[in-house]
N, C-alpha and C positions, 0 to 999 in steps of 0.2 A: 606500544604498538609492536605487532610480533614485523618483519620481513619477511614479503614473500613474494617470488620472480614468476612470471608466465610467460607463454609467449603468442604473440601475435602476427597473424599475416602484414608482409609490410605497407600494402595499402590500411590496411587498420591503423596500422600506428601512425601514416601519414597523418590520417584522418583527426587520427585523436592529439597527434601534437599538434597540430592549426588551429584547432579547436581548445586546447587549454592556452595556447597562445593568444586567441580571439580574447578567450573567458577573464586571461591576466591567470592563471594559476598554472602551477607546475600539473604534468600529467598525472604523478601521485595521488594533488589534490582532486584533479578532474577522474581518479578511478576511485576514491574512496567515495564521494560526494555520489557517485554513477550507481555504486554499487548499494550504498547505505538506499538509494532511492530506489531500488530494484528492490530492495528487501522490505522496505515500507511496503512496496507494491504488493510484495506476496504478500504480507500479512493483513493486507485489507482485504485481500482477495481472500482468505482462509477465514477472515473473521466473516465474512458475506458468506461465503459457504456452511458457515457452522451457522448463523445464522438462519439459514434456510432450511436448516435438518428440525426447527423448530416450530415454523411456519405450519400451520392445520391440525397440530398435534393435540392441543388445548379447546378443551370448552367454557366455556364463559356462561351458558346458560342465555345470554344476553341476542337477543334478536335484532338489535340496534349498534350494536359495539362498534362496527368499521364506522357509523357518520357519528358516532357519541361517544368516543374515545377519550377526548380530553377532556369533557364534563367528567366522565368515569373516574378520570385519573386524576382530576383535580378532588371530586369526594372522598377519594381512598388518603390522599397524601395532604 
């Protein structure tokens, strides 16, 4: 693990030591745990936006595709 210091307003830090005290974890734990989950976050959110750059780009030919999707994908696979 690398170290590394911030700083916080002190109502923040009240905030967050009562809060890893609620939790049972040191505040370390309650900022690594915070922050890994902030970054799940954006990355769901970037795979949903790449996601979307995808969306109407394709044709299928298929006039049925959105109600017969997984008929379709079950013949292909």
């Amino acid at each position: 693990m690398i170290r590394t210091q911030i700083q916080l307003e002190v109502s923040t830090f009240e905030q967050i030591k009562t809060l890893a005290a609620r939790l049972g974890c040191s505040i370390a734990e309650l900022a690594r745990s915070s922050i890994k989950e902030k970054l799940a976050q954006h990355d769901q959110c970037d795979k949903w936006a790449a996601s979307q750059n995808v969306l109407g780009r394709y044709k299928s030919g298929l006039s049925d595709l959105s109600s017969n999707h997984d008929r379709y994908l079950a013949d292909e696979w």
